[in-house]
N, C-alpha and C positions, 0 to 999 in steps of 0.2 A: 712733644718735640715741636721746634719751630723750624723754619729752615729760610736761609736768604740764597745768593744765587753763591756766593761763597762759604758759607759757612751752617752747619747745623746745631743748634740750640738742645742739649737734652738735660733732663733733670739730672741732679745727683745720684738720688736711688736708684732711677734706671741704668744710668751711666755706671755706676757701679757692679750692678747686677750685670752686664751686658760684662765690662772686661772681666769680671770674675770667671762667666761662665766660657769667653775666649780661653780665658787661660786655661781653665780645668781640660778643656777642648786639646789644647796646649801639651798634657800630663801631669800639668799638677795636682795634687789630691788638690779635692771643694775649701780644707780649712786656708792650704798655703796660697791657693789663690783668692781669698776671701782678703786677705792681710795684703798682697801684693794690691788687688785693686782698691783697699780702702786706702793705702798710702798716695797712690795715682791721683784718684781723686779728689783729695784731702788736698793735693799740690795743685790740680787743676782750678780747684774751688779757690785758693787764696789767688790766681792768675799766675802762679807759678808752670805757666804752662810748657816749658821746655822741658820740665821733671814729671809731667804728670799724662793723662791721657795721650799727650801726644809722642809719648816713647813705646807707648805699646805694640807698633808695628816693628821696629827693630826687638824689641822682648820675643815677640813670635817668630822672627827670622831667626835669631841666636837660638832659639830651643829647638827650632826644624832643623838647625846644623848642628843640632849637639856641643853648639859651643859652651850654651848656660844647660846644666844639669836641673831636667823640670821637676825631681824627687830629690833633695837632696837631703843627708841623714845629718843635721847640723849639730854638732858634742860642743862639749865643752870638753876643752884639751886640757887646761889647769886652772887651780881656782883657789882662793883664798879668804881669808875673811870679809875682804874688800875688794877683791876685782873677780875676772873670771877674763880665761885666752878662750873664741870661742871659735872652732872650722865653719863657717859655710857649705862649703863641700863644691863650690863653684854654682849655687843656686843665687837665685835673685836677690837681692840685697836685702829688699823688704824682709822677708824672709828671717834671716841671721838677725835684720839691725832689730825688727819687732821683739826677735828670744831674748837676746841682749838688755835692749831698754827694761822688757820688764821683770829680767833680773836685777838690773838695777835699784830699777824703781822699790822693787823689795827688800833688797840689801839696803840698801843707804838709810834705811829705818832704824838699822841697829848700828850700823859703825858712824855716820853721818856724812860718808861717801861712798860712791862705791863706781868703780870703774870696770866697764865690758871693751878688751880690743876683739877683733872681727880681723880673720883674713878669711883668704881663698874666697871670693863672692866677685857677682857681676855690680855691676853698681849698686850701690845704696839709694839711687834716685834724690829725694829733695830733702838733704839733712836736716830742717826745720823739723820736721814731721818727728822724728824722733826723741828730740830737744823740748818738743810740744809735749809729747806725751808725759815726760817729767813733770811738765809745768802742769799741767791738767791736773797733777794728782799734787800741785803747791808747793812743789821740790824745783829746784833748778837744771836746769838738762844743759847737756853740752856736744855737738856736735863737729868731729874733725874727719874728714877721708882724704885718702888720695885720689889719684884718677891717671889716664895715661897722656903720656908728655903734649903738649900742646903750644910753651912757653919755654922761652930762651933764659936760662940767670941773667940778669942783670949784665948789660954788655956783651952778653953771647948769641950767635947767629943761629945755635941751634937748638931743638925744642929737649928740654929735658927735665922738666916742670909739669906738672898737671895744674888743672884751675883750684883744685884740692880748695873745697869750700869747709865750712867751720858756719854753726849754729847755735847761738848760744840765747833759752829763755829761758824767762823769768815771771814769775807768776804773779796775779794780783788780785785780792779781794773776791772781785768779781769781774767774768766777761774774759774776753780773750788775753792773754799774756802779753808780755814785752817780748818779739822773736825779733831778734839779729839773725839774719841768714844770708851768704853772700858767697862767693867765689874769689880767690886769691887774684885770679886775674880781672881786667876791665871789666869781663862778661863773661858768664857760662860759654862753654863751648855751645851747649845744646841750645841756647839760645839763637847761635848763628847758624846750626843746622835747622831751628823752625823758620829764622827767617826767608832760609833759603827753599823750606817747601812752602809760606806763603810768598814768594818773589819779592820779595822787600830787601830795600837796602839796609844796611848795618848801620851804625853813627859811627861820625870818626873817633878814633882813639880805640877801638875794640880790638885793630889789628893791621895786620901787615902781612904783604902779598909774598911771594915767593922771591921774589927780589928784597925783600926788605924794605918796599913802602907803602906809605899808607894807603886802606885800601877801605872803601864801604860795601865790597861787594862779596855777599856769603860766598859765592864760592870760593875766588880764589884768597878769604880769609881761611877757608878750612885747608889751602894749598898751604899756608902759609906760618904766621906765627899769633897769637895770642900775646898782646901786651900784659903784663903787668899791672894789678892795682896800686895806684901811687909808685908806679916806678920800683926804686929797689927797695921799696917797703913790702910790696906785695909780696915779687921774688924772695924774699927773707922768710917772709911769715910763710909761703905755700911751702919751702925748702923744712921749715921746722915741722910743719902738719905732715908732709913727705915721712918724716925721719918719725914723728911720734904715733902714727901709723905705722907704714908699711916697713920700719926698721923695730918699732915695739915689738908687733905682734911675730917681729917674723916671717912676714908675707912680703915683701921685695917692695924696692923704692924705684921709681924713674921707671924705665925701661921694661921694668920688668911687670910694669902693667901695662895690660895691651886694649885695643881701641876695643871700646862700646861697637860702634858702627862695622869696622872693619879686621880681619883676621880672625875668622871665623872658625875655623881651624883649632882655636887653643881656648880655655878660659881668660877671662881677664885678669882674673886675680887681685882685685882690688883690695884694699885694708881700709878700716875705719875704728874710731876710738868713741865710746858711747861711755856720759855719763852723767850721773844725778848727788844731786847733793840735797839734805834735808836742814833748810835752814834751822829748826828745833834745835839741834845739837850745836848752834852756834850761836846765833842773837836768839833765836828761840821765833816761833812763827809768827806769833802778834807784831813783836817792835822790827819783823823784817819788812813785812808786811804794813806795816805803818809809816816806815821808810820808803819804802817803794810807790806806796801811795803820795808820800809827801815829793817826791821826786817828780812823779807824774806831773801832780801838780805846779808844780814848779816849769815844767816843760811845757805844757800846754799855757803857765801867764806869761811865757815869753814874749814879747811881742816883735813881730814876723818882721822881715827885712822888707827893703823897698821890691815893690817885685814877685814877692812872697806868697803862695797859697793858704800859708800859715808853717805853723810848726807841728810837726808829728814824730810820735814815738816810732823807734822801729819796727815795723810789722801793721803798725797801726791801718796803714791804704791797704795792705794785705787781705787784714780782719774786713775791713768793708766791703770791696770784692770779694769776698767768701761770699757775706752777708747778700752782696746784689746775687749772686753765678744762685744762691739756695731759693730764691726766689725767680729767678728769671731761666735758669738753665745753665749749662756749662757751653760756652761755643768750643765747637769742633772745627776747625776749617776744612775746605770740600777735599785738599790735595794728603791731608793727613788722615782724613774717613777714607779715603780711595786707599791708601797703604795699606790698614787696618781690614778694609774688606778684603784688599788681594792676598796680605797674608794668611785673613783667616782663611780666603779658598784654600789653600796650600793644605790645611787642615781638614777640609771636606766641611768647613762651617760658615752662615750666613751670615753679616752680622744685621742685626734688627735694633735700633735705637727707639723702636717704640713704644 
């Protein structure tokens, strides 16, 4: 571990090992917290850091309220050749979305799709991470959830939209995947909550104050509304992820998911839609695979606008901040390790990054 006057440097394995064993601390059996912290820092390591390490203080505050269930007995409710409805049971997302994906992953072997919806769960955390898992094993994943309202429809004042991100990779050859992973609105929510525990301003465009104007400042962006990706393109696409989630499986749309951070008192109830496809059953894996290679190619001899750092795939900056954080350490910053240590006191536990 390294450490600066803001921020602490720790490796993955240890960073790993440390939230696993919070969490067990927590009540989760050693397996389901082994899954929840590899998914944390899987997102920490790509610099997804508003989905990853740094939510683990609010995970501990929900399980000491009983609001996320730390044992949860997750079934499958109904199931088919090709898909499965699966409960959570109001456990951590990781959790449910891990069962799912790798049911998937071994269904879509024989039908050449195969689709997991997810209700009742606390968030799914960084839907990439699921979509990866597909990819890893040369299938295509697809990631869609809801979340609670944060975003006004198109022309409306008031929030009845979640940032409902969507993930979708694609495998290649060799070396990390193509990951698309994004949020419907301008910016994750949890984005403007890390901002606001490193004191940093927001950019424009992420949001709007309680008045309804623009605003860079986390807080009163979290008073306020969450814009829109592209206007009423995002609003569109988060309303249809809304409905092919939390109206699929079942599990309630809008309102009826309730905040991460706040209402501690209830589950969240969140839905999410997991799934994998096996290109073999369709162009078959060589000439998919040869495609996607020849595509890459083709994106990488673009040659870059005036201005330009160049051109990259999506995920691409991702993969190499993995790459540096696995060799350098994961930063921690000192106001999200001070959360982390006061709620593990709550537990009677220390945390050690050593």
């Amino acid at each position: 571990m390294t450490e600066t006057a803001a921020t602490v440097w720790i490796p993955a394995d240890r960073l790993r090992a440390e939230v696993a064993r919070l969490l067990t601390a927590a009540g989760l059996t050693e397996a389901d917290a082994r899954t929840v912290a590899e998914s944390m820092v899987e997102a920490s390591l790509r610099g997804v850091d508003s989905h990853g390490v740094a939510a683990l203080g609010t995970y501990l505050r929900r399980l000491r309220a009983g609001a996320t269930n730390p044992r949860p007995q997750v079934r499958i409710v109904r199931s088919g050749p090709a898909y499965i409805l699966v409960d959570g049971d109001n456990g951590l997302g990781a959790i449910a979305g891990t069962f799912a994906m790798e049911r998937a992953i071994a269904g879509c072997r024989q039908t050449g799709i195969f689709l997991a919806l997810c209700m009742n769960n606390t968030t799914l955390g960084a839907a990439f991470y699921y979509a990866r898992m597909a990819a890893l094993h040369g299938l295509v994943g697809i990631t869609l959830s809801n979340a609670p309202p944060s975003m006004a429809p198109w022309g409306g004042r008031r929030p009845l939209l979640g940032t409902n991100p969507l993930s979708v990779a694609v495998p290649r050859r060799e070396g990390e995947p193509i990951i698309l992973d994004m949020a419907t609105s301008a910016a994750a929510k949890s984005k403007i909550y890390l901002a606001r525990e490193k004191g940093t301003p927001i950019p424009e465009g992420w949001a709007l104050d309680p008045e309804g104007r623009p605003t860079t400042d986390p807080e009163k962006a979290l008073k306020g509304l969450l814009m829109p990706l592209g206007g009423p393109k995002g609003y569109g696409l988060s309303l249809c992820i809304d409905l092919l989630t939390g109206a699929l499986s079942g599990g309630g749309c809008m309102d009826k998911v309730a905040s991460l951070h706040h209402g501690l008192d209830r589950g969240q109830n969140v839905s999410f839609l997991l799934a994998a496809i096996d290109p073999e059953h369709f162009a078959g894996q060589d000439r998919f695979l040869a495609e996607v290679e020849e595509v890459v190619a083709k994106v990488h001899g673009c040659p870059p606008a005036a201005g330009s750092p160049g051109v990259f795939l999506p995920g691409e900056l991702e993969a190499r901040t993995r790459q540096e954080r696995l060799e350098r350490g994961i930063p921690i910053p000192a106001k999200v390790a001070a959360e982390i240590r006061q709620e593990a006191a709550a537990f009677g536990m220390e945390v050690d990054w050593t």
